[in-house]
Backbone as XML, in Angstrom:
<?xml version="1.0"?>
<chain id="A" units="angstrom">
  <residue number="1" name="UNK">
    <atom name="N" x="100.742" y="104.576" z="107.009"/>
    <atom name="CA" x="100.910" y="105.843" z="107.661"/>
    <atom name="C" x="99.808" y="106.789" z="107.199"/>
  </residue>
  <residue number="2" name="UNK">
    <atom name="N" x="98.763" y="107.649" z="107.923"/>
    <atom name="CA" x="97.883" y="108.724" z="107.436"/>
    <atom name="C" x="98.754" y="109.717" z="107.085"/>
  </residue>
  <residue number="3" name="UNK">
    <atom name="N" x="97.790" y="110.591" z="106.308"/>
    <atom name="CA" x="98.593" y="111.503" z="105.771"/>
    <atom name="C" x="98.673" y="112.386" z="106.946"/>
  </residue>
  <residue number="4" name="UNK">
    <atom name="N" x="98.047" y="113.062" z="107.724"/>
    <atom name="CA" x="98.416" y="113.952" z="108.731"/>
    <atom name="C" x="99.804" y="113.267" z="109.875"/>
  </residue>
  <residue number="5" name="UNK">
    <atom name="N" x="100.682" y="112.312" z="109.654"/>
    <atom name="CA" x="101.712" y="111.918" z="110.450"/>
    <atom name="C" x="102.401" y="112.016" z="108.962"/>
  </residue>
  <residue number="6" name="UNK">
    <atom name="N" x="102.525" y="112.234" z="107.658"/>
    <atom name="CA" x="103.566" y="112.241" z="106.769"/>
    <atom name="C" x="103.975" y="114.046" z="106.815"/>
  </residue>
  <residue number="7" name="UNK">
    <atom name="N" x="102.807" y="114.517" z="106.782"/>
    <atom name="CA" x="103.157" y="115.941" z="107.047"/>
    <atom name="C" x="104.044" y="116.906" z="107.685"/>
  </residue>
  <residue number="8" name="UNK">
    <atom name="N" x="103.760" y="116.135" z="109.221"/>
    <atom name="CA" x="104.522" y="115.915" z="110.248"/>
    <atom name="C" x="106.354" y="115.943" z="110.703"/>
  </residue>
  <residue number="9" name="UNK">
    <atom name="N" x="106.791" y="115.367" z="109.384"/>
    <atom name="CA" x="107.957" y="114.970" z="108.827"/>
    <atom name="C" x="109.048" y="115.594" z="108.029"/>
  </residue>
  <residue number="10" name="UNK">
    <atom name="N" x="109.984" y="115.589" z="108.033"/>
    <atom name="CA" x="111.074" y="116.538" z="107.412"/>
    <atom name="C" x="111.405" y="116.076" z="106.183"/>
  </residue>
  <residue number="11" name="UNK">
    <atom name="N" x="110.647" y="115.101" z="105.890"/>
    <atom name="CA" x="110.883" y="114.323" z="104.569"/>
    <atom name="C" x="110.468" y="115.346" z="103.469"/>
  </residue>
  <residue number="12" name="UNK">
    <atom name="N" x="109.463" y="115.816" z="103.461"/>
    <atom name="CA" x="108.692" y="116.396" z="102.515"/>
    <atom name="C" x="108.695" y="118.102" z="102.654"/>
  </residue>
  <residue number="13" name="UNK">
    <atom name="N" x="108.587" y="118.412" z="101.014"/>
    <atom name="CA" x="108.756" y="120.005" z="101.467"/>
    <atom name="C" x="107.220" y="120.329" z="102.335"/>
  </residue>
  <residue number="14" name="UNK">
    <atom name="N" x="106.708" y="121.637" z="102.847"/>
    <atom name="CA" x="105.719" y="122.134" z="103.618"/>
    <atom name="C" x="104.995" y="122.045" z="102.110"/>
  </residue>
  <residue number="15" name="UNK">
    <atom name="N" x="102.901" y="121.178" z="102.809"/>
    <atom name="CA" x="102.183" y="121.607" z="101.368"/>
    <atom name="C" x="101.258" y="121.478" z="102.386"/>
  </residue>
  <residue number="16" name="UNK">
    <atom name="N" x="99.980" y="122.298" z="101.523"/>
    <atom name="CA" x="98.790" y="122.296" z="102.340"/>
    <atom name="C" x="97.629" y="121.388" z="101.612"/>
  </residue>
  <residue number="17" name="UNK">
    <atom name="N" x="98.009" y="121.081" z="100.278"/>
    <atom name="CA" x="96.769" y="120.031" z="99.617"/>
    <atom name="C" x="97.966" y="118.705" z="98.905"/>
  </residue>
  <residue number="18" name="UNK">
    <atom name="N" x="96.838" y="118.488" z="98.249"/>
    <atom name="CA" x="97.496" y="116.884" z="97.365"/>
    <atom name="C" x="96.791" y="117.209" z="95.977"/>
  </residue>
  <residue number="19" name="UNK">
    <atom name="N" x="98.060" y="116.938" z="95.099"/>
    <atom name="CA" x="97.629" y="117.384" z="93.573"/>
    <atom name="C" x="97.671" y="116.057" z="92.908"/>
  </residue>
  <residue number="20" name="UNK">
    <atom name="N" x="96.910" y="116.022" z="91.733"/>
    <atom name="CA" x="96.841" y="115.055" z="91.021"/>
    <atom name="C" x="97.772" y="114.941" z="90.046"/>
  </residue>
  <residue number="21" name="UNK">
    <atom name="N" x="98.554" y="113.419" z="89.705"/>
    <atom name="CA" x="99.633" y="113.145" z="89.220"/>
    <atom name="C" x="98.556" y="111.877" z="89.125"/>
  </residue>
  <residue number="22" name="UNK">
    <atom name="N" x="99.216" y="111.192" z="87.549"/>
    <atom name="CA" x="99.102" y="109.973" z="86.679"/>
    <atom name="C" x="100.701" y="109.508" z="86.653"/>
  </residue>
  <residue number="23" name="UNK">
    <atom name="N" x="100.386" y="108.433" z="87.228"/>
    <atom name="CA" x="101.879" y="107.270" z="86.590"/>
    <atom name="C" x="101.532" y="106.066" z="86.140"/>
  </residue>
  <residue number="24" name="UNK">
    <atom name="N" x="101.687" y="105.880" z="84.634"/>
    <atom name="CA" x="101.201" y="104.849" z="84.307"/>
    <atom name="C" x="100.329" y="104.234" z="84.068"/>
  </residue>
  <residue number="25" name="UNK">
    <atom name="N" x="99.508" y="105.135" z="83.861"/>
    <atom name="CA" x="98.069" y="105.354" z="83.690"/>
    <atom name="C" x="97.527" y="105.310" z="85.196"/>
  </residue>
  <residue number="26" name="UNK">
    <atom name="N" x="97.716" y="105.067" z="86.258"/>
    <atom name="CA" x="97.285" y="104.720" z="87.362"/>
    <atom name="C" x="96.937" y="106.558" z="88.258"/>
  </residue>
  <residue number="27" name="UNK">
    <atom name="N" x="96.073" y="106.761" z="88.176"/>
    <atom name="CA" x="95.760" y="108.270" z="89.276"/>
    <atom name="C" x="96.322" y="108.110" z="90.457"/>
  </residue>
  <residue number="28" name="UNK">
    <atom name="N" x="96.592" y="109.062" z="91.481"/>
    <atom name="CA" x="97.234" y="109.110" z="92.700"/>
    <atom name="C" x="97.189" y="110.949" z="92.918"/>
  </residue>
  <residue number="29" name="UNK">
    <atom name="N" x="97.154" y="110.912" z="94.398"/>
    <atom name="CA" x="97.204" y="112.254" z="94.954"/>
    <atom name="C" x="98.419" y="112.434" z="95.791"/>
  </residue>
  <residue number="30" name="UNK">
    <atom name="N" x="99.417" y="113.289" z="95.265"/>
    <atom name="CA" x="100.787" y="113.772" z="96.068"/>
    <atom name="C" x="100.798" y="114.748" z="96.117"/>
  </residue>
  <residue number="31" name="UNK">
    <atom name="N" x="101.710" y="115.302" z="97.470"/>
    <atom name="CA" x="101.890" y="116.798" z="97.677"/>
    <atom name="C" x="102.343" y="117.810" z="97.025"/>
  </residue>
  <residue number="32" name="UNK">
    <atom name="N" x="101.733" y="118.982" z="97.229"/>
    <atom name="CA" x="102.476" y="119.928" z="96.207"/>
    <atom name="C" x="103.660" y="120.074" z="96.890"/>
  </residue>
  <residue number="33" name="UNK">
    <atom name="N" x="104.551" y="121.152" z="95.693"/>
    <atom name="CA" x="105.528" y="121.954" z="96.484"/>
    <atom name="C" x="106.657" y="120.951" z="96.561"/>
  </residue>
  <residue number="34" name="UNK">
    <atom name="N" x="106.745" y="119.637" z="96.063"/>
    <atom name="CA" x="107.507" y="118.438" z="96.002"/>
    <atom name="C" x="108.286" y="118.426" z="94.369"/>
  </residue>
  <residue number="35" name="UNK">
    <atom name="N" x="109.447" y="117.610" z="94.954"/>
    <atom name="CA" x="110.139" y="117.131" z="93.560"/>
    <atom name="C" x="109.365" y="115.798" z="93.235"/>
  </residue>
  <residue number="36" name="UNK">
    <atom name="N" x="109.240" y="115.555" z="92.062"/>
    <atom name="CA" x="108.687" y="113.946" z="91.674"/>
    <atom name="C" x="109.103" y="113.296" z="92.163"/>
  </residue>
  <residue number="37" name="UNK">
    <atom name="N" x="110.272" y="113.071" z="92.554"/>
    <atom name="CA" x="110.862" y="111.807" z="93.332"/>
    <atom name="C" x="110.518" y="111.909" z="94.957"/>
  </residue>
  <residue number="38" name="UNK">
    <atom name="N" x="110.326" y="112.950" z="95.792"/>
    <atom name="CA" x="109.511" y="112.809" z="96.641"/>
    <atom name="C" x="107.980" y="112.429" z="96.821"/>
  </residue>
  <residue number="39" name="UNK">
    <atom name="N" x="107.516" y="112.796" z="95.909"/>
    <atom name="CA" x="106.220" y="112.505" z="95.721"/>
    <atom name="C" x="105.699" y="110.956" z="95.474"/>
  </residue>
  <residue number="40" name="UNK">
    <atom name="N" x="106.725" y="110.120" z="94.556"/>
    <atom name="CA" x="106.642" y="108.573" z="94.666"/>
    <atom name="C" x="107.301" y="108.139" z="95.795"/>
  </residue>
  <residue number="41" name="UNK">
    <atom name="N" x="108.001" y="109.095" z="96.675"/>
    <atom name="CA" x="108.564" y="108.482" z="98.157"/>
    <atom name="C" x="107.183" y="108.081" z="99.053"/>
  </residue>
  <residue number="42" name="UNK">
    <atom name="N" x="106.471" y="109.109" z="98.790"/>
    <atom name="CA" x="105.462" y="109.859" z="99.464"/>
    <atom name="C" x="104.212" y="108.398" z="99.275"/>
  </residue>
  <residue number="43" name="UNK">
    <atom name="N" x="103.953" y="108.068" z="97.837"/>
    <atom name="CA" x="103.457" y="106.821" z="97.672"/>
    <atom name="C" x="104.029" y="105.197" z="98.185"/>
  </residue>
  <residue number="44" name="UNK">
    <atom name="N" x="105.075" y="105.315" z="98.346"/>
    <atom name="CA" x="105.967" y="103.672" z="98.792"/>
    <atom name="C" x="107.026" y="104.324" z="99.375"/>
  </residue>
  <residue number="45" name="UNK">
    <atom name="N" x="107.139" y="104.854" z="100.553"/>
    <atom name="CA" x="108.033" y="105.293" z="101.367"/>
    <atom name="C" x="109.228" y="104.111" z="101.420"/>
  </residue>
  <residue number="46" name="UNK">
    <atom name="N" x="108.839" y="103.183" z="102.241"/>
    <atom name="CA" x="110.443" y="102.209" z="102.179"/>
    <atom name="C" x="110.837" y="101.627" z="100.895"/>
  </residue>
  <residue number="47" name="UNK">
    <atom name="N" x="109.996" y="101.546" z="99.983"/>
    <atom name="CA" x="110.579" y="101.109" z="98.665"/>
    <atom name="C" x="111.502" y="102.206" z="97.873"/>
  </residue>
  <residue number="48" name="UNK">
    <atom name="N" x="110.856" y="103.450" z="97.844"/>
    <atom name="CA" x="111.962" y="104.519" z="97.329"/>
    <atom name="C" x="112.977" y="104.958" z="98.212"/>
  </residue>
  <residue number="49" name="UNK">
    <atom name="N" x="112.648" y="105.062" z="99.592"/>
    <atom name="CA" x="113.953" y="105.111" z="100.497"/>
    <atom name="C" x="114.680" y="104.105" z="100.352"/>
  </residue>
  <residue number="50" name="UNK">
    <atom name="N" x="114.838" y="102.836" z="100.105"/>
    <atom name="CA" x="115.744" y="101.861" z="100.258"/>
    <atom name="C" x="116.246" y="101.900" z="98.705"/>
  </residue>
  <residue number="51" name="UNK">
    <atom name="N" x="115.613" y="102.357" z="97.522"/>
    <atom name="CA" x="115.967" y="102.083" z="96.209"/>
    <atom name="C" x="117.827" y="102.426" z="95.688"/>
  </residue>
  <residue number="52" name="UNK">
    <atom name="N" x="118.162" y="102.293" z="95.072"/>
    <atom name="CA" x="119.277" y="103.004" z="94.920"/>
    <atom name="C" x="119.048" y="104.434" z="93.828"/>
  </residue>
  <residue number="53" name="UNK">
    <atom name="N" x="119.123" y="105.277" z="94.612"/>
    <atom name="CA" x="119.302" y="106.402" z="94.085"/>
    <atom name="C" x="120.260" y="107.357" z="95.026"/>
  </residue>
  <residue number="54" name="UNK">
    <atom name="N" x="120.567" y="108.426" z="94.866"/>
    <atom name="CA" x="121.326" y="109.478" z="94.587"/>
    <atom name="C" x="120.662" y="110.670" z="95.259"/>
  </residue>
  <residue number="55" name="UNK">
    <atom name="N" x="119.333" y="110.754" z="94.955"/>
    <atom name="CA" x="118.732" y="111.984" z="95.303"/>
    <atom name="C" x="119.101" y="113.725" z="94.783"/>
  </residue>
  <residue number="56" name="UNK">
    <atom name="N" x="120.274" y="113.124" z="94.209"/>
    <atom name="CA" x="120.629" y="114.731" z="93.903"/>
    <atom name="C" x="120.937" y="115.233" z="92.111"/>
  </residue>
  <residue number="57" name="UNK">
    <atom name="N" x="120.576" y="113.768" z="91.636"/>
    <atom name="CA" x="121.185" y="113.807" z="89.701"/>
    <atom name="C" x="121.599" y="113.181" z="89.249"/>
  </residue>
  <residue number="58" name="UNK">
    <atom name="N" x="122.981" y="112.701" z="89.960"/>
    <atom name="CA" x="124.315" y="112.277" z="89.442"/>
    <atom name="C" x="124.404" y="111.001" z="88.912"/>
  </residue>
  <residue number="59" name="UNK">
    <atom name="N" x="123.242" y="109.737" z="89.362"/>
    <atom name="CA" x="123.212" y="108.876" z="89.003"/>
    <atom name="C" x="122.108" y="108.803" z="87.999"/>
  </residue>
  <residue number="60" name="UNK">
    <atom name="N" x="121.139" y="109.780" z="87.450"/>
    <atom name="CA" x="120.594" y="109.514" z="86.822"/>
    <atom name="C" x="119.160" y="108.359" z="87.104"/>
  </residue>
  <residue number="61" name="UNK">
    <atom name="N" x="119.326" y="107.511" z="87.899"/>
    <atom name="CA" x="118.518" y="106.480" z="88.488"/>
    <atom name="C" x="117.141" y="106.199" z="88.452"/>
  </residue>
  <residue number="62" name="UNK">
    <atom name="N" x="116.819" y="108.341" z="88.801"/>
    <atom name="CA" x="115.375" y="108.337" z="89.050"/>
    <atom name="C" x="115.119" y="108.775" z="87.841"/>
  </residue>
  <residue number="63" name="UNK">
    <atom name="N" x="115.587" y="108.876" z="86.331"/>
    <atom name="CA" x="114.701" y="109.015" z="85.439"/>
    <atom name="C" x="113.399" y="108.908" z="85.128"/>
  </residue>
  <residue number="64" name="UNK">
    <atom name="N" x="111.852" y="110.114" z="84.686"/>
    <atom name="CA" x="111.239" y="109.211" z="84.862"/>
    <atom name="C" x="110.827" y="110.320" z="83.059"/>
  </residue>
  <residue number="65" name="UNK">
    <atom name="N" x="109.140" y="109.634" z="82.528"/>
    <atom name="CA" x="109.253" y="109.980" z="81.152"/>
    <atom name="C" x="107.904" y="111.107" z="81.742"/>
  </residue>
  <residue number="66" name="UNK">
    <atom name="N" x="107.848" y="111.985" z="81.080"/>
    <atom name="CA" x="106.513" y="113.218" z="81.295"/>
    <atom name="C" x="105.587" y="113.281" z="80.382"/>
  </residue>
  <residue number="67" name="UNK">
    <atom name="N" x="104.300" y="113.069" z="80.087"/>
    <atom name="CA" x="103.571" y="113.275" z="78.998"/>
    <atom name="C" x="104.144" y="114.735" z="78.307"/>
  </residue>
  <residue number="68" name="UNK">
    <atom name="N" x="104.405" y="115.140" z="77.143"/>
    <atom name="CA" x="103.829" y="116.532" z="76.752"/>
    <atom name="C" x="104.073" y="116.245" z="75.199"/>
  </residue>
  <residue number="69" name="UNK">
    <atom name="N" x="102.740" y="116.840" z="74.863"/>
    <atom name="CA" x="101.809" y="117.268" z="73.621"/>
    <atom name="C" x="102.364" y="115.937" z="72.966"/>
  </residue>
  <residue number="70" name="UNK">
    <atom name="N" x="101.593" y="114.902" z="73.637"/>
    <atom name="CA" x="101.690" y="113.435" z="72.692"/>
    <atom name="C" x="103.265" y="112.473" z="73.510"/>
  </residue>
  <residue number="71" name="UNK">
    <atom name="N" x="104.493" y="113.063" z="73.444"/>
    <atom name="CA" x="105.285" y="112.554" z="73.537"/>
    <atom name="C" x="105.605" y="112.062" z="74.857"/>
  </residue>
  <residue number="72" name="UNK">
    <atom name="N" x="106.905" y="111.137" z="75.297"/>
    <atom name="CA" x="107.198" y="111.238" z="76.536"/>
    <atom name="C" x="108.642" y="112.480" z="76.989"/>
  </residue>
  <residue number="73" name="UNK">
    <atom name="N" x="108.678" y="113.164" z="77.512"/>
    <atom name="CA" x="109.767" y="113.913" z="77.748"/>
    <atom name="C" x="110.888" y="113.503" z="78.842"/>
  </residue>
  <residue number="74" name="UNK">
    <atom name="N" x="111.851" y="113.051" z="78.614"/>
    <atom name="CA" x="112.500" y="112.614" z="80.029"/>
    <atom name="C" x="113.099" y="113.749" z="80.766"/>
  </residue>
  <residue number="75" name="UNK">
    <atom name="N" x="113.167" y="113.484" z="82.237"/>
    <atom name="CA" x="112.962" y="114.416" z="83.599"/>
    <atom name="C" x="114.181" y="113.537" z="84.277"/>
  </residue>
  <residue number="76" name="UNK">
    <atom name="N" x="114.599" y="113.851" z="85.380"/>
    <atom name="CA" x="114.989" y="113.616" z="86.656"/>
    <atom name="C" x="114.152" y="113.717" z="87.599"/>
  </residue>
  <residue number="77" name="UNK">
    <atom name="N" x="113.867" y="112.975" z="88.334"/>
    <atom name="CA" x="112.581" y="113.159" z="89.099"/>
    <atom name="C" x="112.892" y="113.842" z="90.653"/>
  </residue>
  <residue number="78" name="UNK">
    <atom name="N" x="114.346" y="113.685" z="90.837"/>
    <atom name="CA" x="114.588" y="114.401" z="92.002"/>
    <atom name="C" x="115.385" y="116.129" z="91.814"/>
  </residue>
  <residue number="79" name="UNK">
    <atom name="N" x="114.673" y="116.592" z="90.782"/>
    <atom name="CA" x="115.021" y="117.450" z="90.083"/>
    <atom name="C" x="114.084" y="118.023" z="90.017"/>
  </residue>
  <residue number="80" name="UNK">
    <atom name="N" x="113.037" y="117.333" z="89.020"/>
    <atom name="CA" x="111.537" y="118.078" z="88.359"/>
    <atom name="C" x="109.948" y="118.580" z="89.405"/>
  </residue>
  <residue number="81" name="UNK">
    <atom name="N" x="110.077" y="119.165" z="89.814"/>
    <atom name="CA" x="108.689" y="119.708" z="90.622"/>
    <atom name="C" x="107.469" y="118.899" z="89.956"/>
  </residue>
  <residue number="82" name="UNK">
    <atom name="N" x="106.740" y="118.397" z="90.901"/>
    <atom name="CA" x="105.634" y="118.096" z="90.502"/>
    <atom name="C" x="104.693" y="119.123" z="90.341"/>
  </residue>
  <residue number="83" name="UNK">
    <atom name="N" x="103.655" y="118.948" z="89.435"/>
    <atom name="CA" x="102.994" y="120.049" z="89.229"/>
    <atom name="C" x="101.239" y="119.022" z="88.980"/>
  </residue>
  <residue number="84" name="UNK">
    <atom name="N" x="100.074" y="120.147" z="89.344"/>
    <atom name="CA" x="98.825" y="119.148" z="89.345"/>
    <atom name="C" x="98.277" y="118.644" z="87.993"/>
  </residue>
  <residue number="85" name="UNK">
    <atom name="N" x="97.931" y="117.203" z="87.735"/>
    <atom name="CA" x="97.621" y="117.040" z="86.486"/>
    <atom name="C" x="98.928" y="116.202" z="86.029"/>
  </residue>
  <residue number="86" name="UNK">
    <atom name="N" x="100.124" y="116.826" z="86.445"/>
    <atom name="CA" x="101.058" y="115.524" z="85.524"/>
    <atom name="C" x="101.213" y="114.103" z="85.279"/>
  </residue>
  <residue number="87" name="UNK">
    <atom name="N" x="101.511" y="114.010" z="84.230"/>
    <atom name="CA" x="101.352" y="112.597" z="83.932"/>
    <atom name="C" x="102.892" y="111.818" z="83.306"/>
  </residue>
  <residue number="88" name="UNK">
    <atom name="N" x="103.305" y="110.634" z="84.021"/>
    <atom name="CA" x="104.000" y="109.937" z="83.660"/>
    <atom name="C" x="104.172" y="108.867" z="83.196"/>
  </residue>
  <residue number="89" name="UNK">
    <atom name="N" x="104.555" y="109.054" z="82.118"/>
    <atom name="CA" x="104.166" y="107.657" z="81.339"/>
    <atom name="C" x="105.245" y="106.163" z="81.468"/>
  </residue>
  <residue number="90" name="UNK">
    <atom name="N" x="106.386" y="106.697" z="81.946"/>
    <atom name="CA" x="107.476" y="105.896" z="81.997"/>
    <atom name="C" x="108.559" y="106.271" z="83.001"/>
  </residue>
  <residue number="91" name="UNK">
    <atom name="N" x="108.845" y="105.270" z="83.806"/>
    <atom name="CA" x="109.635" y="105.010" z="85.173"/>
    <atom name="C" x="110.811" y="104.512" z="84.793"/>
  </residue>
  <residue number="92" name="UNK">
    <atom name="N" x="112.030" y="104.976" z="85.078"/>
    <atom name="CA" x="113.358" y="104.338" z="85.033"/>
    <atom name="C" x="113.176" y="102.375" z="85.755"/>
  </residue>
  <residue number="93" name="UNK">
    <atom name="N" x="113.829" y="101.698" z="85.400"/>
    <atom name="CA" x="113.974" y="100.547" z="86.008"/>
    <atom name="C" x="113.851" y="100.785" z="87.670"/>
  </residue>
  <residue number="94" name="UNK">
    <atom name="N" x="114.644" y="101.278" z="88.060"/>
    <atom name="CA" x="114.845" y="101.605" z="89.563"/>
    <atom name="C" x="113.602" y="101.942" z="90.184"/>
  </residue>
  <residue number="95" name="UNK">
    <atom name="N" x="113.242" y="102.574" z="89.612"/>
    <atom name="CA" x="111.923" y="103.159" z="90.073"/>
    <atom name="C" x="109.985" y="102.466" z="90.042"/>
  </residue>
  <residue number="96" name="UNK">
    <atom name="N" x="110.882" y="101.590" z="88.742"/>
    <atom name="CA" x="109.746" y="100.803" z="88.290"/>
    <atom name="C" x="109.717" y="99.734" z="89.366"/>
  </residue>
  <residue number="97" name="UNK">
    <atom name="N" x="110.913" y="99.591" z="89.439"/>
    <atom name="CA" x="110.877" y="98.196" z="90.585"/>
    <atom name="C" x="110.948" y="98.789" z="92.130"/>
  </residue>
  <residue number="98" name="UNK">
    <atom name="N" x="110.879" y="100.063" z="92.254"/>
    <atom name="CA" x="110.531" y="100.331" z="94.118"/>
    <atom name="C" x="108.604" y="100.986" z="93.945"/>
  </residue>
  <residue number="99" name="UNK">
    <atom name="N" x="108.411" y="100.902" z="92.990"/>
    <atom name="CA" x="107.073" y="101.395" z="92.941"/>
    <atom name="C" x="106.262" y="100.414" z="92.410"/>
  </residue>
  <residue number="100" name="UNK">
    <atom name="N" x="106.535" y="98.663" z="91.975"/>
    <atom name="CA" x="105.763" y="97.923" z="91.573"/>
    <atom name="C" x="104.882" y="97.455" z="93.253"/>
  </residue>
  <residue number="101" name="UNK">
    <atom name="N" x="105.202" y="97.704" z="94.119"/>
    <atom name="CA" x="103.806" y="97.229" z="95.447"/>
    <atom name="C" x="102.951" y="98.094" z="95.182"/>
  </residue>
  <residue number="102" name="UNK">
    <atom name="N" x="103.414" y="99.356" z="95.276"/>
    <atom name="CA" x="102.310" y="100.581" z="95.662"/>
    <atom name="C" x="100.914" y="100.045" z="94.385"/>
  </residue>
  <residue number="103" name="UNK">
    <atom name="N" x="101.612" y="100.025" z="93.020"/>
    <atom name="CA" x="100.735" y="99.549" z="92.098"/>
    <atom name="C" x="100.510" y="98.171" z="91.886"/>
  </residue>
  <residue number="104" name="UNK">
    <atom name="N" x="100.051" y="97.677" z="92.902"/>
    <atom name="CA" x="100.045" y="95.754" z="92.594"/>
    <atom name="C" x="98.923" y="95.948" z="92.849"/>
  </residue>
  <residue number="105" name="UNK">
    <atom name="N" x="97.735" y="96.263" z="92.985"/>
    <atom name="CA" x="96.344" y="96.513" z="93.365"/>
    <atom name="C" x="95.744" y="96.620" z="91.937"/>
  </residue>
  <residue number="106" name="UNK">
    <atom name="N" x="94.147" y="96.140" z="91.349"/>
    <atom name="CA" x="93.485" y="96.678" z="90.137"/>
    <atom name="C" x="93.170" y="98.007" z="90.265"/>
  </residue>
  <residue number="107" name="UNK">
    <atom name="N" x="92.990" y="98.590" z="91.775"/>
    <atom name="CA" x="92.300" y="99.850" z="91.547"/>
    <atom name="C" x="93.611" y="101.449" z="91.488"/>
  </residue>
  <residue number="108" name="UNK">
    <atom name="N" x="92.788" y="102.526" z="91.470"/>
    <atom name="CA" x="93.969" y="103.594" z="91.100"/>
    <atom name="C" x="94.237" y="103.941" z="92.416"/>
  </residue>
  <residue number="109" name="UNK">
    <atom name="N" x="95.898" y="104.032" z="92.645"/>
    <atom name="CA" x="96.549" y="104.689" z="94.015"/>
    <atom name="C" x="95.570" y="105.546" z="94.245"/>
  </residue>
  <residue number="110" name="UNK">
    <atom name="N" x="94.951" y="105.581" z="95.804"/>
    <atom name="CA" x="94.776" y="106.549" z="96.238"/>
    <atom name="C" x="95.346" y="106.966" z="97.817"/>
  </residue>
  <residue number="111" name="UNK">
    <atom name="N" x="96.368" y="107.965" z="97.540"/>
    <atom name="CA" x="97.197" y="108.014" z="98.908"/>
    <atom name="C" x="96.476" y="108.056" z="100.017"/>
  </residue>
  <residue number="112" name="UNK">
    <atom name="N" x="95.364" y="108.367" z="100.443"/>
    <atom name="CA" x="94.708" y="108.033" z="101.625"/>
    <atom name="C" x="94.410" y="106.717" z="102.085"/>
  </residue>
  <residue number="113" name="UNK">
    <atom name="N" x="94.576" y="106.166" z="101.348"/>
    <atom name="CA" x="94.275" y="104.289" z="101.834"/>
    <atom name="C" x="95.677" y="103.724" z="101.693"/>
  </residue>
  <residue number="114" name="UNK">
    <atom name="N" x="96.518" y="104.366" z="101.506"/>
    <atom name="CA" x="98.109" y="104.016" z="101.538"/>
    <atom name="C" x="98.391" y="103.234" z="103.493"/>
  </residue>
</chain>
C-alpha cells in the first residue's frame, strides 16, 4: 500500500510527516500524532490487525520496552504516543511475532517500500 492511500484511512490519527522511530535496532519512518501500536500497524498492517490484542490496555499484549537514559522502560504501546527519534528496544511476544515479516529483510524498514 503507498503511503498517500494509508492516509486516506480512518485507521490512523490525521499527520502530515513521518517521524523516526528505532525498533530493534532496525530504523523505520511512522506517522506522527499516533499511538505506538498504530504506528507498527502502520508498518505490517494485517499482521498487527489480525494479532491478538485489545487495543485499549486491558490485555497488556502490546507491551513494548522504550530506550531511556541506558535502560529499557516498559510502555503499552496502544497507550504511548510515538514521538520522533524513539527507540524500542523490546517487543512483547505478540508483537514480536506480528512484526517478524516487516523485519525479515537485512536492510532497515523503510515505510515507503512497504
Amino acid at each position: 500500500m503507498k503511503m498517500d492511500e494509508r492516509t486516506g484511512t480512518d485507521m490512523f490519527a490525521p499527520y502530515k510527516t513521518l517521524v523516526r522511530m528505532v525498533i530493534n535496532g532496525r530504523e523505520c519512518r511512522v506517522p506522527e500524532n499516533n499511538s505506538v501500536l498504530r504506528c507498527l500497524q502502520y508498518l505490517a498492517v494485517d499482521a498487527v490487525s489480525e494479532a491478538e490484542l485489545c487495543w485499549n490496555g486491558d490485555c497488556m499484549n502490546c507491551k513494548v520496552w522504550i530506550a531511556r537514559q541506558g535502560n529499557g522502560k516498559p510502555a503499552i504501546a496502544c497507550r504511548h504516543m510515538v514521538s520522533d527519534g524513539m527507540e524500542i528496544t523490546k517487543l512483547s511476544e505478540h508483537l514480536e511475532e506480528a512484526m517478524k515479516d516487516a523485519f525479515s529483510g537485512d536492510d532497515d524498514v523503510n515505510i515507503l517500500e512497504l
